[in-house]
CHARMM-style PDB file with segment names, atoms N, HN, CA, C and O in Angstrom:
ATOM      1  N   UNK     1      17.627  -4.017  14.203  1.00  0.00      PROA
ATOM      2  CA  UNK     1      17.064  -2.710  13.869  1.00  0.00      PROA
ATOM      3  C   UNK     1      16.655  -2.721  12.397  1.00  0.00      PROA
ATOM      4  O   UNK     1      17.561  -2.847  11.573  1.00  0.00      PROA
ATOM      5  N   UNK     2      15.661  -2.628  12.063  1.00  0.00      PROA
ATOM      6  HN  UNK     2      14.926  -2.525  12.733  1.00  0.00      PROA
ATOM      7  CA  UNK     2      14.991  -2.404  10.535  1.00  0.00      PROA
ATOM      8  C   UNK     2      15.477  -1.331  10.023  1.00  0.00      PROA
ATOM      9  O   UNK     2      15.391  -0.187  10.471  1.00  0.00      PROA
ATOM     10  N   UNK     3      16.139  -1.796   8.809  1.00  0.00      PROA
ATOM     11  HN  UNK     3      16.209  -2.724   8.446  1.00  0.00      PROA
ATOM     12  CA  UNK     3      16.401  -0.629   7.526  1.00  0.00      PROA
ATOM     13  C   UNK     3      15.198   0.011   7.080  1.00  0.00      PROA
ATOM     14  O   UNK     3      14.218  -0.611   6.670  1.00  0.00      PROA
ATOM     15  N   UNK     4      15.326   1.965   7.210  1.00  0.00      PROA
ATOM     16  HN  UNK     4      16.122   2.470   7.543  1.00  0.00      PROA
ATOM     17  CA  UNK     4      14.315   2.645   6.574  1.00  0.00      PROA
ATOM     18  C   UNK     4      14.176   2.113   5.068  1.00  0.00      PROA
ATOM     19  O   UNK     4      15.051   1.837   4.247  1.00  0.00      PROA
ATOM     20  N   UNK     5      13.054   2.074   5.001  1.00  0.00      PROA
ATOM     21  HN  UNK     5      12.343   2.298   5.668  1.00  0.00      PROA
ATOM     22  CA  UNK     5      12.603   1.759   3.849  1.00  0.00      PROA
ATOM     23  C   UNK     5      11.976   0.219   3.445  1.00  0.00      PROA
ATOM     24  O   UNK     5      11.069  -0.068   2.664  1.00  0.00      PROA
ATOM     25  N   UNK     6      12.606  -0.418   4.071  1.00  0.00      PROA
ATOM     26  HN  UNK     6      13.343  -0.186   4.705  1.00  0.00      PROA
ATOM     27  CA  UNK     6      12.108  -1.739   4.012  1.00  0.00      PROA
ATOM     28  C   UNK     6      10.850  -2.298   5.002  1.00  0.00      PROA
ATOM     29  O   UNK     6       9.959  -3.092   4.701  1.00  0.00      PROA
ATOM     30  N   UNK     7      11.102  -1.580   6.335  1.00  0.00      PROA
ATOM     31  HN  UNK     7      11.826  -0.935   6.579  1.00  0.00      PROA
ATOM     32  CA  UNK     7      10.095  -2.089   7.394  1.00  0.00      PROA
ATOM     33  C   UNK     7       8.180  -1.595   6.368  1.00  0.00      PROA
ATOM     34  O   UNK     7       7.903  -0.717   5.551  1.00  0.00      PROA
ATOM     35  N   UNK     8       7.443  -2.581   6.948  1.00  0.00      PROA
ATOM     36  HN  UNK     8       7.667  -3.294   7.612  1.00  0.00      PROA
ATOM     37  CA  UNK     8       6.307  -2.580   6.187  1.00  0.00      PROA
ATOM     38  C   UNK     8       5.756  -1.320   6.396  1.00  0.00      PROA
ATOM     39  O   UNK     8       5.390  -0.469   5.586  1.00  0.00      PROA
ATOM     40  N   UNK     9       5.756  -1.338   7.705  1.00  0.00      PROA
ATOM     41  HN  UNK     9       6.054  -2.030   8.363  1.00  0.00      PROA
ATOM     42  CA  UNK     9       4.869   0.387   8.069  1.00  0.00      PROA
ATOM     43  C   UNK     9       5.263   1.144   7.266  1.00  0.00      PROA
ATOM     44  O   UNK     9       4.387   1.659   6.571  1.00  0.00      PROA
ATOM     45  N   UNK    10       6.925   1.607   6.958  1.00  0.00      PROA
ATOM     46  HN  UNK    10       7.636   1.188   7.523  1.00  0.00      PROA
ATOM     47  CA  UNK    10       7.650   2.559   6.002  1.00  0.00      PROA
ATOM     48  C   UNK    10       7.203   2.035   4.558  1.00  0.00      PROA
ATOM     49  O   UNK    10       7.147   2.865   3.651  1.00  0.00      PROA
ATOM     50  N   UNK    11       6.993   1.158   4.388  1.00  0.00      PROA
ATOM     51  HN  UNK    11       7.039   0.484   5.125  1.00  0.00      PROA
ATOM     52  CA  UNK    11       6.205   0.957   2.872  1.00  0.00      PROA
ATOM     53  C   UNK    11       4.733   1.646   2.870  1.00  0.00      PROA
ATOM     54  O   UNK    11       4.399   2.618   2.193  1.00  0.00      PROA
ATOM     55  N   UNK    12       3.934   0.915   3.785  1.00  0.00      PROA
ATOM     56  HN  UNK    12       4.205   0.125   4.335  1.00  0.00      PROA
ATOM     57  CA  UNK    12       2.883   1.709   3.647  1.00  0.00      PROA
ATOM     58  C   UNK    12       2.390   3.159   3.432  1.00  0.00      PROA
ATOM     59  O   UNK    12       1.512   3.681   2.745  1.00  0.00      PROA
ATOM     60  N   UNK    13       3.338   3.594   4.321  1.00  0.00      PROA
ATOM     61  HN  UNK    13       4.051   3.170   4.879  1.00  0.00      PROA
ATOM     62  CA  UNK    13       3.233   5.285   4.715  1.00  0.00      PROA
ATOM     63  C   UNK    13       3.634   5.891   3.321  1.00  0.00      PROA
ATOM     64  O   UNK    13       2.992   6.889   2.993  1.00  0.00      PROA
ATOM     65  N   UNK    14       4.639   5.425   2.413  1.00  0.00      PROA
ATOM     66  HN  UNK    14       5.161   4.614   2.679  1.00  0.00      PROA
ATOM     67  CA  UNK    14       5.006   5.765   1.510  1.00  0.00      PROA
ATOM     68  C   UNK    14       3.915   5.419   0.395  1.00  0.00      PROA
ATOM     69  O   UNK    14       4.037   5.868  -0.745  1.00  0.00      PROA
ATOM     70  N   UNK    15       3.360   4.995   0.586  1.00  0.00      PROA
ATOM     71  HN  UNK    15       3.261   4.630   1.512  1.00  0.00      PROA
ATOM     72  CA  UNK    15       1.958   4.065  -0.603  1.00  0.00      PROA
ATOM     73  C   UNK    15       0.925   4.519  -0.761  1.00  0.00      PROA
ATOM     74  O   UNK    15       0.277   4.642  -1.800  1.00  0.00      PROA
ATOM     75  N   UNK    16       0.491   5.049   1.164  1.00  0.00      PROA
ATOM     76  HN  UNK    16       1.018   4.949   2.008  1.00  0.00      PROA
ATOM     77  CA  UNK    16      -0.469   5.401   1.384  1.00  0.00      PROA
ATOM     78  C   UNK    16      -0.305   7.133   0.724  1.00  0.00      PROA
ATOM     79  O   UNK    16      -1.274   7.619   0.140  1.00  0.00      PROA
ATOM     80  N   UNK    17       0.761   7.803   0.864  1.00  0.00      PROA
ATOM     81  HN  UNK    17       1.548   7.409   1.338  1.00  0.00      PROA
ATOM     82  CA  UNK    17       1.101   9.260   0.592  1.00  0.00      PROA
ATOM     83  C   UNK    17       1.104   9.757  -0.786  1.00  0.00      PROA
ATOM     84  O   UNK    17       0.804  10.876  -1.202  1.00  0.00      PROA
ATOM     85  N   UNK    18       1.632   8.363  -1.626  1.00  0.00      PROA
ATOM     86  HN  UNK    18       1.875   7.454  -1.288  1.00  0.00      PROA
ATOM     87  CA  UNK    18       1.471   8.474  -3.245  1.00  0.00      PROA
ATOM     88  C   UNK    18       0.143   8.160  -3.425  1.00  0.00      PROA
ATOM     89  O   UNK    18      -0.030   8.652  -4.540  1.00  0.00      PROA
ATOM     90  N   UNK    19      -1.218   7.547  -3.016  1.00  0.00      PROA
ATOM     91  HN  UNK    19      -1.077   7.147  -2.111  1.00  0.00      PROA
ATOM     92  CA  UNK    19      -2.358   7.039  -3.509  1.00  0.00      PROA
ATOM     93  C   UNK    19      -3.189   7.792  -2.524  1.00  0.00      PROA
ATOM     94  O   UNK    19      -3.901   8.729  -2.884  1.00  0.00      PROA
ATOM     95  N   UNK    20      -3.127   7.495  -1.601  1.00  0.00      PROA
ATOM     96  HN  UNK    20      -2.548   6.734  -1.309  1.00  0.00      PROA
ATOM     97  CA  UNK    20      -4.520   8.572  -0.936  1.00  0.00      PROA
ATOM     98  C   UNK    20      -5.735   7.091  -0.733  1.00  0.00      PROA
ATOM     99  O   UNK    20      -5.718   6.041  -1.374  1.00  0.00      PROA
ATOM    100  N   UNK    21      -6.433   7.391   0.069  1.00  0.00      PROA
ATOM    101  HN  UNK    21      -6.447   8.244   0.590  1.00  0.00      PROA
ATOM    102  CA  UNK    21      -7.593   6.294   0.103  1.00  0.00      PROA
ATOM    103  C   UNK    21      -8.343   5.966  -0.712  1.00  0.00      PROA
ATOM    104  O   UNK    21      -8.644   4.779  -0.838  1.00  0.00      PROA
ATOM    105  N   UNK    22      -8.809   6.847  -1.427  1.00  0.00      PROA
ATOM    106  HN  UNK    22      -8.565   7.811  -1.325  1.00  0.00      PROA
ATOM    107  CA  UNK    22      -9.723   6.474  -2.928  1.00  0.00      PROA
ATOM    108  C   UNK    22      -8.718   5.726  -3.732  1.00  0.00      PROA
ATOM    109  O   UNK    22      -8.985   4.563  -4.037  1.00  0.00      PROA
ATOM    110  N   UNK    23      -7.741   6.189  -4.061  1.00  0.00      PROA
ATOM    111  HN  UNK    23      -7.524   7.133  -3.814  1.00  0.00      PROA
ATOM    112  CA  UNK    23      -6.941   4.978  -5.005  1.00  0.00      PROA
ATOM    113  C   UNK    23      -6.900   3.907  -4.408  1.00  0.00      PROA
ATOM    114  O   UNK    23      -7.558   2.941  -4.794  1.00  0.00      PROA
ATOM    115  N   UNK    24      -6.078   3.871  -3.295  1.00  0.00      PROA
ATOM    116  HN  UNK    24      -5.544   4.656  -2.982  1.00  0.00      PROA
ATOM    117  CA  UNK    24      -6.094   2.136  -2.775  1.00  0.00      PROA
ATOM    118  C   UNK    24      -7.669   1.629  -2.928  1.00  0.00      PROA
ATOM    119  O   UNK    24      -8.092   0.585  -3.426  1.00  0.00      PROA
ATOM    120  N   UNK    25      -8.361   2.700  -2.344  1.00  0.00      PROA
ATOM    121  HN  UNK    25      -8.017   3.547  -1.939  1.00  0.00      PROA
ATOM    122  CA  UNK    25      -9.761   1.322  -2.735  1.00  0.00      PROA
ATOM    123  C   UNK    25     -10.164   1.299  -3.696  1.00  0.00      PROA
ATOM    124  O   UNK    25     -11.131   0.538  -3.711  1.00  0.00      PROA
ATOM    125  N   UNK    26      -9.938   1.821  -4.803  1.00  0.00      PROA
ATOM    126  HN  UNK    26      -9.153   2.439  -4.790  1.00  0.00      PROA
ATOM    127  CA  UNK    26      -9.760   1.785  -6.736  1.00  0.00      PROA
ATOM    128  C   UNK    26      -9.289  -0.085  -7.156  1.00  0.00      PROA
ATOM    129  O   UNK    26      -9.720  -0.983  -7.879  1.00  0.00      PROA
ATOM    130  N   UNK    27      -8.062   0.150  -6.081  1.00  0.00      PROA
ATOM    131  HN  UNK    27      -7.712   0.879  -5.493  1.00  0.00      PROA
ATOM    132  CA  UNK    27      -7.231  -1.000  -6.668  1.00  0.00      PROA
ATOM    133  C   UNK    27      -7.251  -2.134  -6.014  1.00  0.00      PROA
ATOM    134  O   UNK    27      -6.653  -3.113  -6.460  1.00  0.00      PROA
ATOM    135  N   UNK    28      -7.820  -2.168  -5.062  1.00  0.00      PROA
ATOM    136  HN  UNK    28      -8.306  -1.373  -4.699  1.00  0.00      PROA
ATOM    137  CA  UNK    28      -8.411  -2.885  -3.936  1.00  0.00      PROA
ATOM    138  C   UNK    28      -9.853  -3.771  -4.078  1.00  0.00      PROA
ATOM    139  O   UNK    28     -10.713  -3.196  -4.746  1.00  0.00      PROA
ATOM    140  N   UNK    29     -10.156  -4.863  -3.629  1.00  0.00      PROA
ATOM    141  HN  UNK    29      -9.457  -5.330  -3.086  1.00  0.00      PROA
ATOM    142  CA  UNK    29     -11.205  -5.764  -3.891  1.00  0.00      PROA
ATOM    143  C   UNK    29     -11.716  -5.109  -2.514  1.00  0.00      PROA
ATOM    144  O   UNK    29     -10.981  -4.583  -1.678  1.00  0.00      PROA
ATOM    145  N   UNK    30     -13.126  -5.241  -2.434  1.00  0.00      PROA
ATOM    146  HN  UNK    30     -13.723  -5.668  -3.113  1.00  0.00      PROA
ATOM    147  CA  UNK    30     -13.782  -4.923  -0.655  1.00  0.00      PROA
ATOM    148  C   UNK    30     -13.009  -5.415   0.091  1.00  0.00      PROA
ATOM    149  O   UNK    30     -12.328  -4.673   0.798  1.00  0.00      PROA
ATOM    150  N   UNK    31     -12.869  -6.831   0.171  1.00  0.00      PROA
ATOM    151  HN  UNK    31     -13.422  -7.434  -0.404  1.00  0.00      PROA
ATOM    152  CA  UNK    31     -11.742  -7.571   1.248  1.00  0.00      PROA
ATOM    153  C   UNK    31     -10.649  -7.366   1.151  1.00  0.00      PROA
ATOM    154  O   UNK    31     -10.004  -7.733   2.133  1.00  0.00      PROA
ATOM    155  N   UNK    32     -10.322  -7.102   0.693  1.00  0.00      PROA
ATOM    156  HN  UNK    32     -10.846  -6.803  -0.104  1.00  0.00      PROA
ATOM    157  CA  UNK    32      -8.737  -6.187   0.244  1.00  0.00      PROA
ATOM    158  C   UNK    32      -8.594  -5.049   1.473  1.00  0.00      PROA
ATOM    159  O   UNK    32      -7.834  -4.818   2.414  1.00  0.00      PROA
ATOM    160  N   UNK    33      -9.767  -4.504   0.888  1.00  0.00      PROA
ATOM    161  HN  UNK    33     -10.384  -4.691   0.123  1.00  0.00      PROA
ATOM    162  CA  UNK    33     -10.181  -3.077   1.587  1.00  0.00      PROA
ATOM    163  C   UNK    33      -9.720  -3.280   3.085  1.00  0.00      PROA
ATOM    164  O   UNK    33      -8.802  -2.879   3.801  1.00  0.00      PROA
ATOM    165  N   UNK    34     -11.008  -4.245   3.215  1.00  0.00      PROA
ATOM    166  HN  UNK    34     -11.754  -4.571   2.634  1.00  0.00      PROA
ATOM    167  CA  UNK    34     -11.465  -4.693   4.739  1.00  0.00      PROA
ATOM    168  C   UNK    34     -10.361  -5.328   5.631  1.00  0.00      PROA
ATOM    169  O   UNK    34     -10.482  -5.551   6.836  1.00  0.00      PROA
ATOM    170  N   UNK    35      -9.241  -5.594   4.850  1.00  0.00      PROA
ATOM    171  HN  UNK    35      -9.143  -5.413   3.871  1.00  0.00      PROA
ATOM    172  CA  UNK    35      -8.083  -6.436   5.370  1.00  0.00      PROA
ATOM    173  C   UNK    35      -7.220  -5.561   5.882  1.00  0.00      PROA
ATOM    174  O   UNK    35      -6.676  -5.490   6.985  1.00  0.00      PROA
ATOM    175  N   UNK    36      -7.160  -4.725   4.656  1.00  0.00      PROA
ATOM    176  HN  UNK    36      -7.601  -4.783   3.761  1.00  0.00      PROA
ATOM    177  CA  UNK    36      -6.005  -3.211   4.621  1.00  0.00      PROA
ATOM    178  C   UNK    36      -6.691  -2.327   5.947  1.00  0.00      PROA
ATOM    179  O   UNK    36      -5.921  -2.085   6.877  1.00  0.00      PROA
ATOM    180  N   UNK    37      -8.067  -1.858   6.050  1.00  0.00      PROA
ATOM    181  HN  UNK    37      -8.692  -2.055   5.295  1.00  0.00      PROA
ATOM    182  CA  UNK    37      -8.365  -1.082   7.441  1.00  0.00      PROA
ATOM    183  C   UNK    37      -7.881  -2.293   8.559  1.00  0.00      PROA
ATOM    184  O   UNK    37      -6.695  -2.120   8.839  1.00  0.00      PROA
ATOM    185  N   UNK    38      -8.419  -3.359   9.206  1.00  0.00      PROA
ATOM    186  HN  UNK    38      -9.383  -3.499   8.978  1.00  0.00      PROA
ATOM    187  CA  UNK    38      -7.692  -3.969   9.701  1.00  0.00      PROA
ATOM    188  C   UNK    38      -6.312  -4.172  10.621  1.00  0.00      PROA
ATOM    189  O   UNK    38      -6.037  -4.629  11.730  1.00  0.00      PROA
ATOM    190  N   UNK    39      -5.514  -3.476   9.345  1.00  0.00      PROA
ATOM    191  HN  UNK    39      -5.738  -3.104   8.444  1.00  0.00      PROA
ATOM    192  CA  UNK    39      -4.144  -3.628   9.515  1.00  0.00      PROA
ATOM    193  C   UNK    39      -2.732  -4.474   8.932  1.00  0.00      PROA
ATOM    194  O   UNK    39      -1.583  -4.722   9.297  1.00  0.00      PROA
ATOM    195  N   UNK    40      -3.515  -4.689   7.952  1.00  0.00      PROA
ATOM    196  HN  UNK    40      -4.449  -4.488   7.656  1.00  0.00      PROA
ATOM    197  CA  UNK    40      -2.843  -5.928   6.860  1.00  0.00      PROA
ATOM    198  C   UNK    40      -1.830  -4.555   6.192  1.00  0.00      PROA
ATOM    199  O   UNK    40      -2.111  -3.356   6.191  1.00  0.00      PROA
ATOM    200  N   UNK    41      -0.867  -5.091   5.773  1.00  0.00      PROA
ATOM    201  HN  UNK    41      -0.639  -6.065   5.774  1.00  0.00      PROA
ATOM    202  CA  UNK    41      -0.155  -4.408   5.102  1.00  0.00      PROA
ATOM    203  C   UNK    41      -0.149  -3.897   3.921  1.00  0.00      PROA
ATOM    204  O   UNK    41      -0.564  -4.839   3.245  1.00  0.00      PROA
ATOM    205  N   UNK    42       0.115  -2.714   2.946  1.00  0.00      PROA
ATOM    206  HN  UNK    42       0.453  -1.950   3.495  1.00  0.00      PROA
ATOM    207  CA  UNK    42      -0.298  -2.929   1.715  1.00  0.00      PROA
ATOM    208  C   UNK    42       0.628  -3.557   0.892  1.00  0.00      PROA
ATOM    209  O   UNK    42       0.141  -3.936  -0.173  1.00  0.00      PROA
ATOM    210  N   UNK    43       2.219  -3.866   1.105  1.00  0.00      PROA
ATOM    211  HN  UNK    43       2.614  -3.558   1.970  1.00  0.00      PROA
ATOM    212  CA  UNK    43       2.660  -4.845   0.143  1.00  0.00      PROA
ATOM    213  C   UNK    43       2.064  -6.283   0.791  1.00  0.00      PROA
ATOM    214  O   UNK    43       2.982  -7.099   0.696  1.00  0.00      PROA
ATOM    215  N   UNK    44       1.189  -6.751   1.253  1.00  0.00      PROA
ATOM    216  HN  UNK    44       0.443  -6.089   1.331  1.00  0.00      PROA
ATOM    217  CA  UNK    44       0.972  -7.887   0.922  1.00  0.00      PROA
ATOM    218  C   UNK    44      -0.621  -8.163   0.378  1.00  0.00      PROA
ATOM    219  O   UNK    44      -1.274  -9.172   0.112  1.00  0.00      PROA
ATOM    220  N   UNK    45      -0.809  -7.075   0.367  1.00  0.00      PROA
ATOM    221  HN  UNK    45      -0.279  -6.255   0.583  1.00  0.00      PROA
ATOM    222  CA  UNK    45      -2.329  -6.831  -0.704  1.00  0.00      PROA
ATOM    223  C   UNK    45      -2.350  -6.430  -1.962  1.00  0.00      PROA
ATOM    224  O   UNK    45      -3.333  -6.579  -2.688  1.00  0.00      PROA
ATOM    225  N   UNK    46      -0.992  -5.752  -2.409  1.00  0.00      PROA
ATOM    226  HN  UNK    46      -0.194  -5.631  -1.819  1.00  0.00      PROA
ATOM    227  CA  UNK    46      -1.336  -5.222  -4.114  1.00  0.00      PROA
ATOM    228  C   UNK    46       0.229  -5.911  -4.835  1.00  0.00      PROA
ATOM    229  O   UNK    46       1.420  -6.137  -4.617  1.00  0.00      PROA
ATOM    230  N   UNK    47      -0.608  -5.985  -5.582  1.00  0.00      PROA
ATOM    231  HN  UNK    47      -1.575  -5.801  -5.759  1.00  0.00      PROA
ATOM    232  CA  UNK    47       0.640  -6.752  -6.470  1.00  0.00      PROA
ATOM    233  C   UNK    47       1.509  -5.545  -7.140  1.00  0.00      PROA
ATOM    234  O   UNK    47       1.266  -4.342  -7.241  1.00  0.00      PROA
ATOM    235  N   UNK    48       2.811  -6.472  -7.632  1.00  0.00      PROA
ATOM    236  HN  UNK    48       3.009  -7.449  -7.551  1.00  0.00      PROA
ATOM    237  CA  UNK    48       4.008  -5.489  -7.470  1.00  0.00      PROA
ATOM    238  C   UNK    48       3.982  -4.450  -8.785  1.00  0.00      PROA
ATOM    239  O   UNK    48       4.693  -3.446  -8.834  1.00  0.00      PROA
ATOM    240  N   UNK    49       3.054  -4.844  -9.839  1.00  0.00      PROA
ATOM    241  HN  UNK    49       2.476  -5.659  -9.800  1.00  0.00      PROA
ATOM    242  CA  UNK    49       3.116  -3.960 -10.656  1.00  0.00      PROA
ATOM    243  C   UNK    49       1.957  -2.685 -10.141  1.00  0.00      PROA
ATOM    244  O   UNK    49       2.232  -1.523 -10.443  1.00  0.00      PROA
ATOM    245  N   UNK    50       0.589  -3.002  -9.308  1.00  0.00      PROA
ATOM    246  HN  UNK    50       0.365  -3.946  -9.062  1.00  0.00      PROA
ATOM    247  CA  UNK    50       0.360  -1.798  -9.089  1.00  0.00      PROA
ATOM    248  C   UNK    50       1.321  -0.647  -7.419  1.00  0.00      PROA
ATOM    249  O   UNK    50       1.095   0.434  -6.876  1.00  0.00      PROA
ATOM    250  N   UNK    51       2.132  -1.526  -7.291  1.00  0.00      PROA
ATOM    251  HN  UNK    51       2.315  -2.404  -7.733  1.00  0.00      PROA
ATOM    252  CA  UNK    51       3.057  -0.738  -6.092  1.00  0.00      PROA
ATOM    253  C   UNK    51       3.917  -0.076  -6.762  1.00  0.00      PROA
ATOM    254  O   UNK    51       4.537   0.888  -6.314  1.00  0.00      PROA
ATOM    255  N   UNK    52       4.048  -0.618  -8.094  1.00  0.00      PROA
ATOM    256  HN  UNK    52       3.545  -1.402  -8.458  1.00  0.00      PROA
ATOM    257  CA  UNK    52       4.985   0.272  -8.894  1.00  0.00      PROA
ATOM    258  C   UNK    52       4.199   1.914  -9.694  1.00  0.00      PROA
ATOM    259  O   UNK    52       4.370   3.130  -9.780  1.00  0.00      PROA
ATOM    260  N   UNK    53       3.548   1.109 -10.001  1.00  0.00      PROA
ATOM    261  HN  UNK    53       3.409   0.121  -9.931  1.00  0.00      PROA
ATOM    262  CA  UNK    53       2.634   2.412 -10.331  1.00  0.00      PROA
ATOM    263  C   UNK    53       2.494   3.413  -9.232  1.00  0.00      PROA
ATOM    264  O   UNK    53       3.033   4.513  -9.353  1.00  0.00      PROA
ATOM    265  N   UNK    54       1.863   3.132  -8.258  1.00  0.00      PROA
ATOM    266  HN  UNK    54       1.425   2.238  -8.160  1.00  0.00      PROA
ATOM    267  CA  UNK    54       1.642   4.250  -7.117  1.00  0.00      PROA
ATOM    268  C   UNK    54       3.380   5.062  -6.643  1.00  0.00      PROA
ATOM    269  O   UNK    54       3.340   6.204  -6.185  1.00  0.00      PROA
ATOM    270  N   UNK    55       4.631   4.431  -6.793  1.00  0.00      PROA
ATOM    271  HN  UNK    55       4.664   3.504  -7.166  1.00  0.00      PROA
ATOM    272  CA  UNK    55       5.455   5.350  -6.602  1.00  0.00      PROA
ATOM    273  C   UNK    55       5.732   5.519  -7.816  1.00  0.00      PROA
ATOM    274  O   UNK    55       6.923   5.831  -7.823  1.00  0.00      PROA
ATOM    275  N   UNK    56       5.281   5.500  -9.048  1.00  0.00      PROA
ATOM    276  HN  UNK    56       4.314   5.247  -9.043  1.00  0.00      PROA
ATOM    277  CA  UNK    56       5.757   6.001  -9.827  1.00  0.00      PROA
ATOM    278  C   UNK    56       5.177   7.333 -10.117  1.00  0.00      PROA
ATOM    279  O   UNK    56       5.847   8.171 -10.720  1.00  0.00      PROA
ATOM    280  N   UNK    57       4.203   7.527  -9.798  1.00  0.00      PROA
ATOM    281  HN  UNK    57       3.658   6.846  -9.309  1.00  0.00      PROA
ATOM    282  CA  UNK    57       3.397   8.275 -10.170  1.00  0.00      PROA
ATOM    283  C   UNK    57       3.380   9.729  -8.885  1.00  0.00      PROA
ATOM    284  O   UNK    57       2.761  10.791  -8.933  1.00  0.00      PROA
ATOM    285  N   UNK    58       4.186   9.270  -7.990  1.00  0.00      PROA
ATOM    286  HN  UNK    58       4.689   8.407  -7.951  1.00  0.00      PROA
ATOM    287  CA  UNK    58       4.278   9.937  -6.887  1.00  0.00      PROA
ATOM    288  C   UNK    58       5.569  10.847  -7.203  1.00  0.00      PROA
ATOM    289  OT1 UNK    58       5.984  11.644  -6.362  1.00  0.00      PROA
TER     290      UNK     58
END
């Protein structure tokens, strides 16, 4: 059973709620983009200092 908070979806949802779509695609390359609609995760698309930013700022 996955610990809240750790499972990726629960990252995302939390990422996606602090940034909104215009930010991620701010911080996002097109393919980034294109990976993330997809279904790619966003901790394995943004590096850890801008994941820090987005909950920090949340």
């Amino acid at each position: 059973m996955p610990v809240p908070g750790y499972d990726p979806e629960d990252l995302d949802a939390q990422l996606e709620a602090a940034a909104g779509e215009d930010e991620l695609r701010a911080r996002m390359t097109d393919e980034e983009f294109r990976q993330y609609e997809e279904g790619e995760h966003l901790i394995d698309l943004l590096d850890e200092d801008e994941i820090d930013e987005l909950l920090d700022d949340s």
